[in-house]
N, C-alpha and C positions, 0 to 999 in steps of 0.2 A: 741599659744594656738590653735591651729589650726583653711589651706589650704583647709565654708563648703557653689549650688542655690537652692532654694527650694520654689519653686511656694506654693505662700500661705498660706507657715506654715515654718518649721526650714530650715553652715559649717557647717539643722539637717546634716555645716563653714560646717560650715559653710560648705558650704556656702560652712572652716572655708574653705568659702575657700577653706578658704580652702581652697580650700588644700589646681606635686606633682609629681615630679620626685620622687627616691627614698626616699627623707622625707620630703619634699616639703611639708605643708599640707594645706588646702584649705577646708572653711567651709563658706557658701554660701547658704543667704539665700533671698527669694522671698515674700513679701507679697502683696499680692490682694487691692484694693482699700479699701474695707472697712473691714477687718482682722484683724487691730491694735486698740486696746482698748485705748479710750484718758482718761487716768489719771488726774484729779486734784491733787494726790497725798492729799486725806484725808485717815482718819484712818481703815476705810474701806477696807479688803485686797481688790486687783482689779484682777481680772483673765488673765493675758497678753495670749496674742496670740502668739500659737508657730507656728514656722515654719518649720513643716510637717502637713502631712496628716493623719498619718499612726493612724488613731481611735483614734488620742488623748493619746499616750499611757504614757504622761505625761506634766502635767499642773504647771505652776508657778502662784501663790498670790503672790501679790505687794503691801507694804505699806511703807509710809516713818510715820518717827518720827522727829520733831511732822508732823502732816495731811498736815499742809499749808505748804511749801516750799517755806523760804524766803530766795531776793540774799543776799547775806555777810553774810548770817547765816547757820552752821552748820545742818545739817538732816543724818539721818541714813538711809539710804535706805535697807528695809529686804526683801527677796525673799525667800518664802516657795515653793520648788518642792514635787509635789505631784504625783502618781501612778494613772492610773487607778481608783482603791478603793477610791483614797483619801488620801490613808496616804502617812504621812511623808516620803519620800525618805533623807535618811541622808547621805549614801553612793555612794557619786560623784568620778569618778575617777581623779583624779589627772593629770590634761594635760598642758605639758607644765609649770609643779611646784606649779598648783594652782588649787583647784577645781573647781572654774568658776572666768569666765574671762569678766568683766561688762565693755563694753564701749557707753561712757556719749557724746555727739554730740547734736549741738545744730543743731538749724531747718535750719538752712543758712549754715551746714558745717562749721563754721566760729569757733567753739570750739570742744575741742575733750580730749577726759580723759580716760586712760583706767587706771582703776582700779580693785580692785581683794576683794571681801564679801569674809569674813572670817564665817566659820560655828559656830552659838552659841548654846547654851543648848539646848533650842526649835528646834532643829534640822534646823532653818532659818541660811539661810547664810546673813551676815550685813555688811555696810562699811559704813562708815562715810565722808561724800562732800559735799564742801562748793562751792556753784553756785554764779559765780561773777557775775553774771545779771539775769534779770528776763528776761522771755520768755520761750516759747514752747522747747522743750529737747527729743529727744529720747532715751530710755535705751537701749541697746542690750544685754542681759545677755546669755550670751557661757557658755555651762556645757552640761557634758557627765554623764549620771547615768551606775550604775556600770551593766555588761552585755547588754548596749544599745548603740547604735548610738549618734552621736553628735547632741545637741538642742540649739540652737538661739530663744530666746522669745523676742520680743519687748515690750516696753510698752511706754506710750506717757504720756508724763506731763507738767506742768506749773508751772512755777517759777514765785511766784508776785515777785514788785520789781522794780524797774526802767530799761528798757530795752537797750539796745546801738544799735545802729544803724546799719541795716543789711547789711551782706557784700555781694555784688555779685560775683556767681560762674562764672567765668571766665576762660576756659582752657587756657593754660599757654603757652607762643610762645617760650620758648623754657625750656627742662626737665632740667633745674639744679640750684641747691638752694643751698644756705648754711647758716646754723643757729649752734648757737655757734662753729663756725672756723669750722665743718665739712662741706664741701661740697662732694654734694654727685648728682651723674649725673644716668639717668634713659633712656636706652636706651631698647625700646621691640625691639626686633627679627622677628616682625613680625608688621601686618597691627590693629592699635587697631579698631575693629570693632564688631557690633552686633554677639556674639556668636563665633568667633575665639577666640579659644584656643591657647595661646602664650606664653612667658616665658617674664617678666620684668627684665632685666638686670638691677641693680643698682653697682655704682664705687662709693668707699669713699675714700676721699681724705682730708689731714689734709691742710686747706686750709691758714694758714701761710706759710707752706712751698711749698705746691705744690704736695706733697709726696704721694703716696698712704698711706689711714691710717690702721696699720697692728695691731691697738692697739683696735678693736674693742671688746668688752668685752661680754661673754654672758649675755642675761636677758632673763629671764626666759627659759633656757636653749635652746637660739639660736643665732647665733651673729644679725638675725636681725627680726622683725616683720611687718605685715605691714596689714594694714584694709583699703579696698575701700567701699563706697557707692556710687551710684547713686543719681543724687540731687533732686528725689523727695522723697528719701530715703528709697526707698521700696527693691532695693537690697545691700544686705552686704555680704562682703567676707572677710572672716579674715584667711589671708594664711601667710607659714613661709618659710624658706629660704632653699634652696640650694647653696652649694659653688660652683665656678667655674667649680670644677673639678668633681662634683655628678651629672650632668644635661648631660651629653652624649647622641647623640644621635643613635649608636650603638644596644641599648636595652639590654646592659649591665648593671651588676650592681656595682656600685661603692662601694671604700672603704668609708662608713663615717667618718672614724678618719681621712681621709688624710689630711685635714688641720687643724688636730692639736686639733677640738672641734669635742665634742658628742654631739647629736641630744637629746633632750628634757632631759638632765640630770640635776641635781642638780647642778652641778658645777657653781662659777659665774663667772669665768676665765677659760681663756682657758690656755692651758699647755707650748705656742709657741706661736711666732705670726702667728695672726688671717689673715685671708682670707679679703682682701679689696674688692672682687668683689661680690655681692648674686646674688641670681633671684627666683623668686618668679613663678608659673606655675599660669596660671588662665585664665580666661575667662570674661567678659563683658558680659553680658547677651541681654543688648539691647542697641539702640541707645539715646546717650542722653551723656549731663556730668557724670564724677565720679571724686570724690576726693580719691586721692590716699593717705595715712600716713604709710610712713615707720619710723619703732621705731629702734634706732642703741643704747648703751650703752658705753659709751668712760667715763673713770675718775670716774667710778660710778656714772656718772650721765647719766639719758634717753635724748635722744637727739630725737626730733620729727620731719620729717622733710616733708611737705604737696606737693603734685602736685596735678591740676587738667588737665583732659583728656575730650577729646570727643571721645565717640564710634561711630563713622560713621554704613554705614548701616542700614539695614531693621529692621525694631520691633524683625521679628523672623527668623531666618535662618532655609534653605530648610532642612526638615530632609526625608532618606530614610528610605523606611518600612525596618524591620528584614530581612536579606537573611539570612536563618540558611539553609546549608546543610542536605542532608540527611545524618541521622545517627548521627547527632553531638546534641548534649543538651545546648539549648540555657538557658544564664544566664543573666537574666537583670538590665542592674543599674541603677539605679535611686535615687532620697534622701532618700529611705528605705532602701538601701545597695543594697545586691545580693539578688534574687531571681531565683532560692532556695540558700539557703546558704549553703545547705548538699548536696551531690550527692553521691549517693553508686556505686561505680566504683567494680570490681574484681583484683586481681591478675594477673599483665601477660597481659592483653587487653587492645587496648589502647585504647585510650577514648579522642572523639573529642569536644571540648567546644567553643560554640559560647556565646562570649560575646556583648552584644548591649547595649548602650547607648543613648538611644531616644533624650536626652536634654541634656542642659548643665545647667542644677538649681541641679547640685552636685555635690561631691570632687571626681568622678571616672575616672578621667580622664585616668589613667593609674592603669594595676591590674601588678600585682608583685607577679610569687611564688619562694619568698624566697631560699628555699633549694634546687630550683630545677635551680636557676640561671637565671631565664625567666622575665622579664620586657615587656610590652608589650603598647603601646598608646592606650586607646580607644577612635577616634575622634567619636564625635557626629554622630548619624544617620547612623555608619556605622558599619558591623556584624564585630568582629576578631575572626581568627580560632584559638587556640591551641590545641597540639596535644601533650601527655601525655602516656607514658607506665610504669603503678606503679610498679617495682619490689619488695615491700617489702608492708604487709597488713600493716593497719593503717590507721594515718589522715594527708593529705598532704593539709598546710595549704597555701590560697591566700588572700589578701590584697589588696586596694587601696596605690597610692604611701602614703598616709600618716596614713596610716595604722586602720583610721577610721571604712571602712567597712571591714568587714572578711568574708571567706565561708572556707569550706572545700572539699575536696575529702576523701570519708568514703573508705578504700580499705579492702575490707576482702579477702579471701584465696580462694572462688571459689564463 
């Protein structure tokens, strides 16, 4: 559901994450100390707090059914997105096979539920969960409205109820676990720290035998999922998988079918066997623990499988100003997307685009055009050139790797 950071408001995966090699996706989100609206969960819708900035340009009401939310006892949880106006937004795009993607995490990390609100008559999207304990809960609800960016709302509740005992977050002396017979090993590529940008390499292994496991199944059209937070829970990143063979670092682009599965299709199997190794593209935002959950699919059943990390490092890493050349049209990314998103190019001239990325509280890690075979990293803080000669008028479309943000090149004839 997508690889989206977002100081204070929306993977807007996140965060997801978010993202993001070429489908990596990465939606990543930030909230501010006092930004999250604490729910009792009564009948009252309650206004959550998104994560963007961008004027609010769309809001979620939260209520559950009934108001008080008791453990062992079923509640409905409904989330009305609203416009601007006010009104009802009913048309969410469909990401990753579901039009939002709710996940339920208790205040220790120590639970975790990702479920999927189905759209009712009332245009509210509902799902029905049953809270094995009482205590404090955060919601994360992931949904993209149709013609906009990716949005992460949280909202904050309380489960009466008898509570159990809280678990302390603990990073983990070494990355590898196994929960029902899969084990599965977590190896980054790099130094996990504030604001480095890395790739989490994960190995599944069928742990009876020892064997790499090639029998991974899609869900929700990916062989694998995965959501970090931060343990005082204010950043979420909900990113998706790359195979082995898509994460080059070349600045080529890969085939996505080559092992066998399509990226965010319907399908719930793959056609061959599956790809035993993923990796996920992402970032840490600051210093402090994160619980890590990678989601695998083996037998039809979800296999979840938790690590906790330390991000060493500074609160924030060094960012440099913009160097835009002269002559070149700087594009900026941030959790809005691109700015501009449009750029009127000519026929024939080529056209130099600086792209910057100030932070890392969003899924731009890498812009990708498609048709023109060009893949490109943008680390934090630092300008990239591309350079472009449109031969034919028209619109020559770019992406982040998870295809969240979009601009264009507008080419006309002179």
């Amino acid at each position: 559901m997508k690889k989206l950071f977002i100081p204070g408001t929306v993977f807007i995966f996140a965060v997801f994450a978010v993202f993001t090699a070429a489908c990596s996706s990465t939606a990543t989100s930030r909230t501010s100390d006092d930004s999250t609206v604490a729910a009792t969960a009564n009948n009252a819708p309650t206004e959550a707090n998104s994560t963007t900035n961008v004027e609010r340009a769309f809001k979620m009401d939260f209520k559950s059914e009934p108001g008080s939310i008791q453990a062992g006892q079923p509640a409905t949880l409904a989330f009305t997105v609203k416009d601007k106006q006010g009104g009802v937004v009913k048309d969410l795009q469909i990401v990753h096979e579901k039009p939002m993607h709710l996940l339920v995490v208790s205040k220790d990390l120590a639970e975790f539920y990702h479920i999927h609100p189905e759209q009712s008559a009332d245009g509210s999207y509902r799902v029905e969960h049953t809270f094995p304990n009482g205590g404090e809960y955060k919601l994360y609800a992931d949904f993209t409205p149709k013609d906009a960016v990716q949005v992460v709302e949280q909202v904050d509740i309380k489960v009466s109820g008898a509570e159990r005992a809280k678990v302390p977050l603990v990073a983990d002396a070494k990355l590898e676990k196994t929960v029902d017979n899969l084990r599965v090993v977590m190896k980054p590529d790099g130094e996990i720290k504030a604001a480095n940008e890395l790739m989490l390499n994960f190995a599944a292994f069928d742990a009876a035998s020892g064997k790499p496991a090639t029998d991974l199944q899609n869900y929700l059209g990916e062989l694998a999922h995965f959501v970090i937070i931060s343990e005082d829970m204010k950043d979420f990143v909900h990113a998706h998988p790359m195979s082995k063979g898509e994460h080059d670092k070349s600045g080529k682009i890969d085939d996505h079918k080559a092992d066998g599965h399509k990226h965010s299709t319907m399908e719930g199997a793959v056609t061959k066997p599956s790809a035993s190794e993923v990796a996920a593209h992402t970032a840490f935002p600051r210093a402090g623990l994160y619980k890590v959950w990678a989601q695998f699919q083996r037998g039809g059943k979800v296999i979840t499988v938790p690590f906790v990390v330390n991000s060493g490092g500074s609160q924030k890493a060094d960012v440099k100003a913009a160097n835009v050349p002269e002559g070149a049209i700087k594009i900026t990314v941030s959790a809005n997307g691109y700015e501009p998103t449009s750029i009127p190019v000519r026929k024939g001239e080529t056209v130099k685009l600086a792209f910057y990325r100030a932070d890392s509280d969003n899924c731009g890690g890498e812009v990708v055009f498609s048709k023109q075979n060009i893949k490109k990293k943008l680390p934090v803080g630092e300008t990239v050139l591309i350079e472009l000669t449109p031969e034919a008028a028209g619109d020559i479309a770019f992406t982040c790797g998870m295809e969240m943000y979009k601009g264009k090149l507008v080419v006309s004839e002179n």
